[in-house]
N, C-alpha and C positions, 0 to 999 in steps of 0.2 A: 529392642533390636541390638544384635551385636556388629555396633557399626564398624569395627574397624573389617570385621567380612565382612558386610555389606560391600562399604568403601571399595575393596579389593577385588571383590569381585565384577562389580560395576565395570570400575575400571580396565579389568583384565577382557570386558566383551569390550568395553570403548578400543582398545588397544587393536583390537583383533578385527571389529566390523564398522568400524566409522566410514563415514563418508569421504569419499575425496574431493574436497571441498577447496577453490582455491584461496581463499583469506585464510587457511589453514596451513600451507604454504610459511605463509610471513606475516605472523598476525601481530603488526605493527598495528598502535592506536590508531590510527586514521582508518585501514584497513579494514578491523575489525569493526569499529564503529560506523562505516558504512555499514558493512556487510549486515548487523546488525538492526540497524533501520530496513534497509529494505526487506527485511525476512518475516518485517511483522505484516502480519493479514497479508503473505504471498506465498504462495507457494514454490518448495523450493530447487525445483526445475529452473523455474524462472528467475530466479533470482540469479542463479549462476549467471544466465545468457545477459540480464542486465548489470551483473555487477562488474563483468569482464567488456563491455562495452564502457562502462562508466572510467574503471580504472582506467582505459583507451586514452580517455579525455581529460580524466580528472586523477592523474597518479597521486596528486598529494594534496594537503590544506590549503597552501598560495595557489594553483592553480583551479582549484572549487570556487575559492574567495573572488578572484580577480573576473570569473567570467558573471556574464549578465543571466540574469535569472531568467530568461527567455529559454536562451539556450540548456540551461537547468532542465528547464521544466518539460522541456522537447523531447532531452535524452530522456528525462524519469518517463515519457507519456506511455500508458498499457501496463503500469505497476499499481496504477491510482492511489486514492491520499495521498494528493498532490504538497499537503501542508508537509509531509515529509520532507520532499525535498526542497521545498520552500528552509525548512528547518535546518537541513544540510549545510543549504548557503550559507544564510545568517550566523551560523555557529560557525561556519570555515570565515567568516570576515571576522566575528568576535573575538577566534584564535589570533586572528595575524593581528587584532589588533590590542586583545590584550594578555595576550602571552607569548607575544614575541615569535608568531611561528609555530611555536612548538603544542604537541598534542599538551595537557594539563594530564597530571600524574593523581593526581589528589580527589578522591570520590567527590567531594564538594565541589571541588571544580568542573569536575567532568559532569554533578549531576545539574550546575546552572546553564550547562548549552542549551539551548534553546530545542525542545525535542526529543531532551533526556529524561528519564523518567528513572526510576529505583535499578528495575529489570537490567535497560542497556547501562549505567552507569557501570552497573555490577560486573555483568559482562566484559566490555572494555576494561576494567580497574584490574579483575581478575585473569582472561586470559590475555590481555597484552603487558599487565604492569604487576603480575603473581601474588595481585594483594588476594585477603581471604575474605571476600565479597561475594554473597548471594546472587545470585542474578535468577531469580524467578517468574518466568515468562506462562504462558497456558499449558506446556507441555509439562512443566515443573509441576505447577499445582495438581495438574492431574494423576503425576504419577504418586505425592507423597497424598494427596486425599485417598488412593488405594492401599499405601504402603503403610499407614498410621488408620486405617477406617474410618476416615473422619464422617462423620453425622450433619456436619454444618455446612453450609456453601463457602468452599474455598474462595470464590471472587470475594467476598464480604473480608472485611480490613481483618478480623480477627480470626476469619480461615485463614488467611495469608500472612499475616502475622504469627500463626501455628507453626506455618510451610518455612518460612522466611527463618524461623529459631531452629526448624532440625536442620535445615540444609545449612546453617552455620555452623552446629555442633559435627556435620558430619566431614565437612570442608577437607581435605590433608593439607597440611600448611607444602609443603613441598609439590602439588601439583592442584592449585585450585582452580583453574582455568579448565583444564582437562577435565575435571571432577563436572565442575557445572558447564561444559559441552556434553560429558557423559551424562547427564540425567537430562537434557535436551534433548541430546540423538536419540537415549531410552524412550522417552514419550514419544517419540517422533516413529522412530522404529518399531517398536514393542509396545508398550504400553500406552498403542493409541486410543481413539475413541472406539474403536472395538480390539479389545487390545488382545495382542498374541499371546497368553498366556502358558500357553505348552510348547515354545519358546524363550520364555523368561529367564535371565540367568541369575534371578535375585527370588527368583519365586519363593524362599524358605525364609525369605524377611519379611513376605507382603501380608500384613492382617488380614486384607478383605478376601485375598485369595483363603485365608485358611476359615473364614469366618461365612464366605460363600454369598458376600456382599458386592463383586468386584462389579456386578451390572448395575451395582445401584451408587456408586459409586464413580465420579465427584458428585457429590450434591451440586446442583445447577440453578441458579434464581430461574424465576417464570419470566419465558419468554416475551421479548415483545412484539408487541401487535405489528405485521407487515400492511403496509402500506401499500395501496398500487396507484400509479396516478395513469394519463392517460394523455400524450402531450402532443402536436404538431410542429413538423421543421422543416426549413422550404431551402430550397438548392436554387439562388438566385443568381442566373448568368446575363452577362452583359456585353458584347464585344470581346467575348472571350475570356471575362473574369468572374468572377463570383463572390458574392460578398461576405463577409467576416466581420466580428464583431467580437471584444475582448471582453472577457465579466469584469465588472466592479471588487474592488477587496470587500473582505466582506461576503460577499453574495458566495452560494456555493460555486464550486471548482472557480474561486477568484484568480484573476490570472490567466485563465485560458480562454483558448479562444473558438470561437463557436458558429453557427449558421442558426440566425434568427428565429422564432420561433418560441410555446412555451404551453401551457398547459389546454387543455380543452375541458372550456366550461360547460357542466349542466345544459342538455339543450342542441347543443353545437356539434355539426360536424368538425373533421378533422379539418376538411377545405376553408369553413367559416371559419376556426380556429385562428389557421394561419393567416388567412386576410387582416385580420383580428389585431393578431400579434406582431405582424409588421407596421402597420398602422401604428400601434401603441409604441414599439420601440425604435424603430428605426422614419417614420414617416413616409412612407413607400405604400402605394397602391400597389397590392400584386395580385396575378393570376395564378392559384395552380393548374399548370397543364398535362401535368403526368406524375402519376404515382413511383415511385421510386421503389420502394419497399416500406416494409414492417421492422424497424428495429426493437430489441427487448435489450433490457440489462438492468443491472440489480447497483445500489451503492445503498451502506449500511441497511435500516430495515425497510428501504423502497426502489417495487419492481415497477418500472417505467416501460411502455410499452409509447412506440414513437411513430405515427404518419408520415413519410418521408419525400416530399414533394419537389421534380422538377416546377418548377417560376419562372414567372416572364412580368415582368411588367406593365401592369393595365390601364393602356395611355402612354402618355408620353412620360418618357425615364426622368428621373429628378436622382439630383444627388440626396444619400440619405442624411437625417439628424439622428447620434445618436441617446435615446435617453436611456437605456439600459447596459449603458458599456464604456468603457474607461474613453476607447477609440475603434477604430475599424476602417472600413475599406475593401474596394478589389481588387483583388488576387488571381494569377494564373491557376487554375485546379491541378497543373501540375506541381505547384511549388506550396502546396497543401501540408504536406511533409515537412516543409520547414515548421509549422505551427504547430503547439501544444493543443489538441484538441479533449475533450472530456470524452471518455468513453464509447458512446453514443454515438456520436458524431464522428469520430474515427472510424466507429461501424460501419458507417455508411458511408464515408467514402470507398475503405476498402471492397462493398460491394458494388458500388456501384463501377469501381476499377474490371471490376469480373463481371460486368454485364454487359456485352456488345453495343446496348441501345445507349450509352453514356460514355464508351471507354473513348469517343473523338473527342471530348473536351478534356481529356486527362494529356493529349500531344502537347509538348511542348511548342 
């Protein structure tokens, strides 16, 4: 490859068709290394509208550090991989508490935060601190497993190890931040998973284009097997509140907070289910009395499909115990929004906000 055209030409589309991105703007270290977190597994529409919320609250290190992780996890909620922004926190208290404040300059330093990984280290070192650091994320890999032909699976340490030594040899020490934003925005732009290639503006460096491999091209490990489960969750009102329940660390989406409820065993309706599951975790005899909805949603390789039940209590009301939750309690279903809820479960409030037959217990 004649990288120093390559290089230049890259560059010259990045110059010309980039994004207008606002951490591009001012891509101070804090800056960029949000931006960076949340851009992994999101798409980046969305990211904008959360990262411009985020800076709202969170403009810099001391103030990330200083708030409570409730509030954290509130703002992050609808971005999911919650342990991100869990990671956020803890690395803005680690700053202030062992570098004085200040972002860390030093790839070592930036890569022990909690949540840093090769990719963002790289990233941050290189477009806010102009060191000549790789930053190779899924867009990266895929563009140089087309750009070199590689045969091997890029995710495998020693495809990426391949990726990680050209994009160093190809670095310009005068713009390397720029350089690895341009083979990001590339992959992202052009050389996606069905990539633009009569478009391309490096098309006469790309192997697989001349070699006529480019569909076959990244090589990809075998899938893994998706999971569906099939669960129950009951919407219990009381005097005008509803009850909540926090997960355990540990447990998935630890930290958030949820409406009782859990899997449906072999056998069992969704209604059994839930009698089932309140019983077990909370000690509540309940009734379902009305169906709610169907909710679906996906987190890594399992589709959840969810029974969504108005409750009442069957018998006389007892306070609950709870054994699968840090704490809990009733709450106004208007001030549901204050709460970090998992996916799911925000589903279904927002629908049921848009269903007549529910939206009087949303009044303040």
């Amino acid at each position: 490859m004649d990288q120093t055209g390559f290089t230049r030409k890259l560059l010259q589309w990045y110059d010309a068709e980039h994004r207008d991105l606002p951490w591009r703007h001012e891509p101070s270290p804090y800056r960029v290394w949000v931006s960076e977190i949340m851009a992994q597994q999101t798409q980046m529409d969305r990211v904008v509208e959360y990262y411009k919320r985020w800076m709202a609250r969170f403009p810099d290190v001391r103030s990330l550090a200083e708030a409570h992780e409730e509030e954290v996890l509130n703002l992050w909620e609808g971005l999911g991989y919650y342990s991100r922004a869990r990671n956020l926190h803890r690395a803005a208290v680690l700053i202030e508490e062992h570098f004085n404040g200040e972002f860390p300059a030093d790839f070592a330093d930036i890569r022990s935060l909690p949540g840093v990984g090769d990719y963002t280290a790289g990233a941050v070192a290189s477009i806010a601190f102009g060191q000549n650091e790789p930053a190779v994320d899924a867009n990266v890999l895929r563009v140089f497993a087309r750009l070199l032909d590689m045969d091997l699976p890029v995710r495998d340490r020693a495809g990426r190890n391949m990726v990680e030594d050209a994009v160093r040899r190809l670095i310009p020490h005068d713009r390397p931040g720029d350089f690895n934003q341009a083979i990001m925005e590339f992959g992202a732009l052009i050389c996606r998973k069905n990539p633009r290639c009569e478009a391309c503006p490096v098309r006469e460096f790309c192997r697989a284009f001349e070699m006529g491999t480019v569909p076959l091209r990244p090589v990809l490990p075998a899938s893994k097997e998706v999971i569906r489960i099939d669960m129950a969750t009951g919407f219990l009102v009381h005097q005008g509140r509803v009850l909540i329940q926090k997960r355990k660390p540990g447990d998935v989406w630890p930290g958030l907070w949820e409406f009782p409820g859990g899997c449906i065993e072999p056998g069992e309706t969704p209604e059994q289910a839930l009698r089932r599951e309140y019983l077990e975790e909370v000690e509540l005899a309940v009734e379902p009395v009305e169906k709610i909805t169907v909710v679906r949603y996906s987190y890594t390789r399992y589709r959840v499909t969810m029974d969504c039940f108005l409750c009442r209590y069957d018998g006389e009301p007892a306070e609950p115990v709870f054994h699968e939750a840090v704490k809990g309690g009733f709450v106004k279903p208007a001030e549901l929004s204050d709460y970090a809820l998992p996916s799911g479960h925000r589903k279904l409030v927002d629908r049921m906000l848009t269903d007549m037959r529910f939206a009087h217990l949303f009044k303040s």
